[in-house]
N, C-alpha and C positions, 0 to 999 in steps of 0.2 A: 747338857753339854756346856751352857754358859755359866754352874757353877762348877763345873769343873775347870774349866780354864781360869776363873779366879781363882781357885785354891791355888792352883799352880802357881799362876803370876803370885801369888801374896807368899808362898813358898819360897820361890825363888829372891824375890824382894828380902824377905826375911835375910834370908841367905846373905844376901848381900852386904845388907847392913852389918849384920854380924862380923861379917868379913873384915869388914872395913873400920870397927870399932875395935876388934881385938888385936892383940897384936903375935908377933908368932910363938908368943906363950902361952895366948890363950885359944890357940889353932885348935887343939885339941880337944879343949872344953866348948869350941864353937862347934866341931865335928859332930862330937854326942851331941850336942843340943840340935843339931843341924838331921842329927839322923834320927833323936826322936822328933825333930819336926815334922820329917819326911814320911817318918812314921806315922803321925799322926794326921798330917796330909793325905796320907793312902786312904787311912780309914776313911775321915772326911769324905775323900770323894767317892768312895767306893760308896760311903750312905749316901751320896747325892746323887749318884746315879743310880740305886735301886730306890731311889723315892724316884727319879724323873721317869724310870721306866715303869713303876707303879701307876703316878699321876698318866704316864701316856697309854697305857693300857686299860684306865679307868674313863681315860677323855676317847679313847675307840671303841668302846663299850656303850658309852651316851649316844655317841654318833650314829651308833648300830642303831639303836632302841630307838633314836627320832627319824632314822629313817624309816626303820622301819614302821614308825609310829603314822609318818605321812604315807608311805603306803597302803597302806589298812586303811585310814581314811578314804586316800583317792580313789582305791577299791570299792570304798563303802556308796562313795559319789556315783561313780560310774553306776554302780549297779541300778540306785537310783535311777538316774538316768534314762538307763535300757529300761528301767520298768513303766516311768513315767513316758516315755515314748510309744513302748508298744499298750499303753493304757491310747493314746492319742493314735495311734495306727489301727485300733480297735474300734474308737469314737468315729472315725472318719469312715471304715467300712460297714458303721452301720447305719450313718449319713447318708454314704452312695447306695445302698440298701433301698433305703427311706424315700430319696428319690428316685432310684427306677420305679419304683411303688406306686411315685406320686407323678408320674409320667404316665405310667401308663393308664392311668384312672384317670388322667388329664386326655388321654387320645382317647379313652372308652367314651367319654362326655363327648369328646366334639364333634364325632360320629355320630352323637345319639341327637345334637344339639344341631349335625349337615340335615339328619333326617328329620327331624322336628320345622328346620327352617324352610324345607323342600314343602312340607306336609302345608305349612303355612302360607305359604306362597299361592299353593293348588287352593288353597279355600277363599285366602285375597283376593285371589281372580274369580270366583264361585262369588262372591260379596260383590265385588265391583259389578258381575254381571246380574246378578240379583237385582243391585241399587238402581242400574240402569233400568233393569225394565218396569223396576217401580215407581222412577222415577216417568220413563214416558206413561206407564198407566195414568200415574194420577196428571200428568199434563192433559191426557184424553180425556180421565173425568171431569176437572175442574175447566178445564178447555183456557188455561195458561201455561206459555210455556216459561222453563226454571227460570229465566232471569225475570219473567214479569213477576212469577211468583215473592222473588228474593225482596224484587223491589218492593214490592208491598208490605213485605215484612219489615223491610228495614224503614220506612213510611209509620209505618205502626210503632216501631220500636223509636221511632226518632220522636217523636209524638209524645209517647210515655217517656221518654226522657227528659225532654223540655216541660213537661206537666211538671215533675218531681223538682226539676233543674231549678223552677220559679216556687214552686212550693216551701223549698228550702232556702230558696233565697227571702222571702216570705218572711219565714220562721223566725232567721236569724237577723233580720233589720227588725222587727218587731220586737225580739228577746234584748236587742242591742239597745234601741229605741227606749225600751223602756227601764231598762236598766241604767244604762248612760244619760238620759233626759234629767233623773233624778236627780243624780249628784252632779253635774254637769250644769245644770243649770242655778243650784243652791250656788256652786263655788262660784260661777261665773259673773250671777249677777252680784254676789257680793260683793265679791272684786270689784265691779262696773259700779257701784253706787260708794265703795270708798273713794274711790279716785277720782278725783276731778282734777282734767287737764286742758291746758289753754290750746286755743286750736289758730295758728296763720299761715295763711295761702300765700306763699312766694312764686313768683315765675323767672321766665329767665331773662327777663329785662327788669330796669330801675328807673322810674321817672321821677328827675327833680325839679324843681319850682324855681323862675324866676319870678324876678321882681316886675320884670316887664320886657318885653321883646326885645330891647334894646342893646338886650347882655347877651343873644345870640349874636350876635355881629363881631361882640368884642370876645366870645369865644370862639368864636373858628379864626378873629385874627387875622392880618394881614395876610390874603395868598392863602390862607386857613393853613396856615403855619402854628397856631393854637391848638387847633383840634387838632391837627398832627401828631405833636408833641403829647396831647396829652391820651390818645389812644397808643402811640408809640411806648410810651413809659408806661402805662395800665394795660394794653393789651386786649380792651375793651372799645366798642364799637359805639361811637355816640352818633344819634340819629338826629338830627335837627332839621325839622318841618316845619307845616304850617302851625301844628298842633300849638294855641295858644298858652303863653309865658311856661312853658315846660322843653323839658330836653331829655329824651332816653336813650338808657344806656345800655346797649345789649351784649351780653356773650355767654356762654355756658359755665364758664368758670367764675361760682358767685364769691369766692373771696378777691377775686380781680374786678368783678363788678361793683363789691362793698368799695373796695381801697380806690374805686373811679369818684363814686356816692361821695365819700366824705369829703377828697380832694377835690370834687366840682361844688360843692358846697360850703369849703373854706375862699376859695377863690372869689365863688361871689360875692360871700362877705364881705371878704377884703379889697377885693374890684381892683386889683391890680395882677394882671393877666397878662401873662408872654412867658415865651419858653422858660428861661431861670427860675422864674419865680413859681411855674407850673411844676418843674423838675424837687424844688426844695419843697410846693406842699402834699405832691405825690408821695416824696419820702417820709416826713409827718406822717399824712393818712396808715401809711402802710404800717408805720411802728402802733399807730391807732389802733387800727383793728388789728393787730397782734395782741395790743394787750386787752382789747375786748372779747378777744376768743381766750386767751389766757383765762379771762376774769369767768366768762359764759360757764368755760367748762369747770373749773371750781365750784363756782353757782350751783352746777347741777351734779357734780357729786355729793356737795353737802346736800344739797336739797332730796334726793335718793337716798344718801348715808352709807354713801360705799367708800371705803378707807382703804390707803396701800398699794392706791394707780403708780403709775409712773408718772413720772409729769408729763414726756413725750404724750403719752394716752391721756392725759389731761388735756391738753393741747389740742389735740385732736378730736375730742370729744365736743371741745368747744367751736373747732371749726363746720360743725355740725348743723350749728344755730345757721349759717348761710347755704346750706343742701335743702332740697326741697325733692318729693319724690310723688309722684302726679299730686302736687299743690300741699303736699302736707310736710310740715317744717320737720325736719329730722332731727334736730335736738329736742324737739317738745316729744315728736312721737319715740326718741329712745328713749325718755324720762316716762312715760306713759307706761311706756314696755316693763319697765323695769321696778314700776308701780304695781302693776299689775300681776306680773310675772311673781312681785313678791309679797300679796296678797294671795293669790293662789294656793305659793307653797305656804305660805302660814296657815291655810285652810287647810291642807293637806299631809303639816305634818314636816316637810322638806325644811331646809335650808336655807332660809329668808334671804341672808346675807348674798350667799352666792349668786341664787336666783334673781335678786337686784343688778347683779355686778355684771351675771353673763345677758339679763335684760337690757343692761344702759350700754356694753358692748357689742348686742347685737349687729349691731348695722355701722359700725365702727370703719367699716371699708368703704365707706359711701365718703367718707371725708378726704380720702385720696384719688379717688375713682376719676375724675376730672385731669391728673398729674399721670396716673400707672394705667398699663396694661392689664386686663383680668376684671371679672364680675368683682361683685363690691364681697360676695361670701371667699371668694380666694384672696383677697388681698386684705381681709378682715381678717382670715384665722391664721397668714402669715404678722399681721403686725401681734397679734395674740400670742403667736410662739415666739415673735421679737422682743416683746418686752417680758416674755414669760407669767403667763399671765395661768391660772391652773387649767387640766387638763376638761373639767368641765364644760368649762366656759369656753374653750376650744371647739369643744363640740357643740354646743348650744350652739355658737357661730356658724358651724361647719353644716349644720341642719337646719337650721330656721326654715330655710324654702327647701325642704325635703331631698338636698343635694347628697346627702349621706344617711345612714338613717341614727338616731340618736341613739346613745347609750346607757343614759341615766334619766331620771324620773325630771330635774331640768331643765334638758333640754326640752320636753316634749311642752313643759309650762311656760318656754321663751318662745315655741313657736305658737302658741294657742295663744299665748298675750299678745304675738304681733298680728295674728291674723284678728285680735279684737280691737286694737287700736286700729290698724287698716282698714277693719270695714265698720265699723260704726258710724252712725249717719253726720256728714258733712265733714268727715277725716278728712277724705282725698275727694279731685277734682279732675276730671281731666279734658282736654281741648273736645272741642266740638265734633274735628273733622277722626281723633281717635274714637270718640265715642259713637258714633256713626259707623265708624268701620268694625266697633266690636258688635256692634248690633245685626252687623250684614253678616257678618262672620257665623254670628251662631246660628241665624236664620240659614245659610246656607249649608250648612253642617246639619241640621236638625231633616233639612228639607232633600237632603243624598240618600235617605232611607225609603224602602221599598215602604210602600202602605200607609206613608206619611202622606194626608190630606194638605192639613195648613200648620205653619207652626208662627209663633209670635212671640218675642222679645219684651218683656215687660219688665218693670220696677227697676229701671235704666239701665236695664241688661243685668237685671242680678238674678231673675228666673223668667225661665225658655217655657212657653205651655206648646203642645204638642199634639195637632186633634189628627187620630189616628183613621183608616177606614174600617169598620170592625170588622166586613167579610175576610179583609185579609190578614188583621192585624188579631190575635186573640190574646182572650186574658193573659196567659201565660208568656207572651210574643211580646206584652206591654212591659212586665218585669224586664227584659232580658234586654227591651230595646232602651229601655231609658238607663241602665248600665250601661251599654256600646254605647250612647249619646256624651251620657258623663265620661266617661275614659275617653273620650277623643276628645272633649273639647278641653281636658286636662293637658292632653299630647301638643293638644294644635294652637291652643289660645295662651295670650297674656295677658292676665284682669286682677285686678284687688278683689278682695275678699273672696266672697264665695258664690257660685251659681244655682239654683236649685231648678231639674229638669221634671215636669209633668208631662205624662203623656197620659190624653184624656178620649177613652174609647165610649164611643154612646151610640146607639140603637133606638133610633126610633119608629113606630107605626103608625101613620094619620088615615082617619077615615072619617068620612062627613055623612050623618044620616039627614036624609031630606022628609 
């Protein structure tokens, strides 16, 4: 249709022009031309509209064929469908099949399984009555009844278990003993005879030396406005007696005690005494021993050979030199530790260096413990994680006294080096009236035990002997009590070094022929 309407418009166009070009002489020659145009327009369109009605009769023809084509398919779908379905309508009734099947062979069982349970019951009760009268028989024969019997057994069986109990315990201090004594003692003494370390007893007082009595007078000062001043500013307590040409100086805190020491023995030298002048050599002293803790602790990491402290930990290492811990100087026995500790690992193969470093940090918290809240091992493995110090030596700190248990080979070499500096003969000291009390202590602990005759305290309370009675106490009874001995006075006591508990069972028979 829309090349039919061009022809026409261009038909008629034509026309036009023509018209318009010729004039009415050549009307005529536009006529003919106008009518074979017209002519020829017919044809045109008449071919253009049996090709559009060809082309739409060939485009209704396609349209048939692809419908039809999607039909046949979606025929072909469906059918699918219906088949794969009644394939699953099929599957499913022979499913419900399958379980009535398994039902009812499920109900045939639990009928079989009421009767069986019934059947079971009737002979449970045939058994219970059976046990019973076997059980009063044999009370008539034996002429005990069940609970005496039970207790006997369990008597007997407690017996043979404590036999075995100590047997095994036995075994394995003997297998340990002699395996552990070997090398234990090769590393240990060897350690022990490399090292040689100086030993000084500090307390918690300082007594200094006059000249002569006569400097106690011009120390306490008008109104003892002297000794005011100079406990006020030191924080230290000065004692002044009869005690001839001497003055002591008490308080728990020994770097306030050192920075008393030096400023009460610049003063005398200089024998001009009164508040000012106490004020400016308090100050002195104190920058004093700053830099003699400064200097100590340098001293003793070159002297160890541990590189890469911090300085704060330098610092603090050397405030150590003035800690004391029942009588034994703390920077001598960290330097020991860390001798040893690193003698140890060199026998064993370890890590010298570190072993040294987490030995001389050991006891690191004992230098602020005077200033902070907290044991000296929590306020040791916080300055250790303060100046970042490695995760070893962390723990070395964190375990020494068994607070945690250690992680690496060591820590177990920093706590074995402190417990051999703390108890070797004349390390530590302790007052009279504590060592008395640890001596009542273990005697009273030793002496709470059933069968215990006498017990006795020896070798200044380092080993408890223990005489046992042997009707009540037996071999076996002897193992098991001096373990309960040792664990408790682990629980309950505080002591250096180590305890060793004997308990000594004897039998004797006297007889006199005449």
């Amino acid at each position: 249709m829309i090349v039919y309407v061009v022809l026409i418009l261009v038909a008629v166009i034509a026309a036009f022009i023509a018209f318009k070009l010729g004039g009415s002489s050549a009307v005529k020659k536009q006529e003919e031309k106008i009518g074979t145009a017209e002519t020829r327009a017919r044809s045109i369109i008449d071919d253009a509209v049996k090709t559009a009605e060809t082309k739409k009769r060939e485009a209704l023809l396609e349209a048939k064929e692809e419908a039809l084509r999607h039909k046949n398919e979606f025929e072909k779908e469906q059918r699918e469908r219906r088949k794969e379905l009644q394939q699953q309508e099929q599957r499913l009734l022979k499913k419900e099949e399958n379980a009535d099947k398994l039902q009812a062979e499920l109900s045939k069982k639990e009928k079989e399984l009421n009767s069986k349970d019934n059947t079971l019951n009737k002979k449970a009760e045939e058994i219970k009555q059976l046990h019973a009268e076997k059980v009063s028989e044999l009370e008539r024969i034996s002429g005990l009844t069940a609970e005496q019997a039970r207790e006997e057994l369990l008597n007997s069986v407690r017996d043979d278990i404590k036999h075995d109990t100590a047997k095994i315990i036995r075994e394995y201090d003997n297998i340990a003993k002699e395996e552990a004594d070997k090398k234990a003692k090769d590393y240990i003494v060897t350690a022990i005879q490399r090292c040689a370390a100086d030993h000084v007893a500090e307390t918690t007082v300082s007594v200094v030396q006059l000249p002569n009595d006569d400097m106690k007078g011009r120390i306490i000062g008008r109104e003892g406005r002297n000794i005011r001043a100079l406990e006020t500013l030191t924080g230290v307590e000065l004692i002044i007696d009869d005690t001839p040409e001497a003055v002591v100086l008490s308080g728990f805190d020994p770097i306030r005690r050192e920075i008393a020491r030096v400023a009460l023995e610049k003063l005398i030298l200089d024998g001009r005494i009164h508040p000012a002048r106490i004020e400016e050599t308090v100050e002195k002293a104190r920058v004093e021993v700053e830099n003699t803790i400064r200097e100590e602790g340098e001293a003793a990491v070159l002297e160890v050979g541990v590189h890469g402290l911090n300085p704060e930990l330098i610092k603090l290492i050397g405030r150590m030199k003035f800690r004391t811990s029942y009588g034994q100087n703390g920077l001598k026995h960290s330097i020991e530790v860390a001798q040893i500790a690193g003698l140890l690992a060199s026998e064993l193969g370890y890590d010298v260096r570190m072993a040294k470093r987490a030995g001389l940090l050991h006891d690191i918290g004992k230098a602020v413990d005077h200033e902070q809240e907290g044991t000296h091992v929590q306020l040791g493995v916080e300055l250790c994680k303060k100046y970042k110090e490695p995760a070893i030596v962390i723990n070395a700190v964190e375990s020494h006294h068994g607070d945690t248990a250690p992680t690496n080979p060591i820590s177990f070499l920093v706590a074995a080096a402190d417990a051999i500096s703390a108890s070797r003969p004349g390390a530590r000291r302790e007052s009279l009236e504590a060592y008395t009390q640890r001596l009542r202590q273990l005697e009273e602990i030793t002496n709470s035990y059933d069968g215990v005759e006498k017990s006795f305290a020896v070798q200044a309370g380092r080993e408890v002997r223990i005489m046992v009675i042997p009707s009540e106490v037996s071999e076996d009874d002897m193992v098991i009590l001096s373990r309960d001995i040792a664990k408790r006075i682990e629980d309950e006591m505080t002591y250096p070094g180590q305890i060793k508990v004997n308990v000594i069972r004897e039998t004797r028979a006297t007889a006199t022929a005449k």
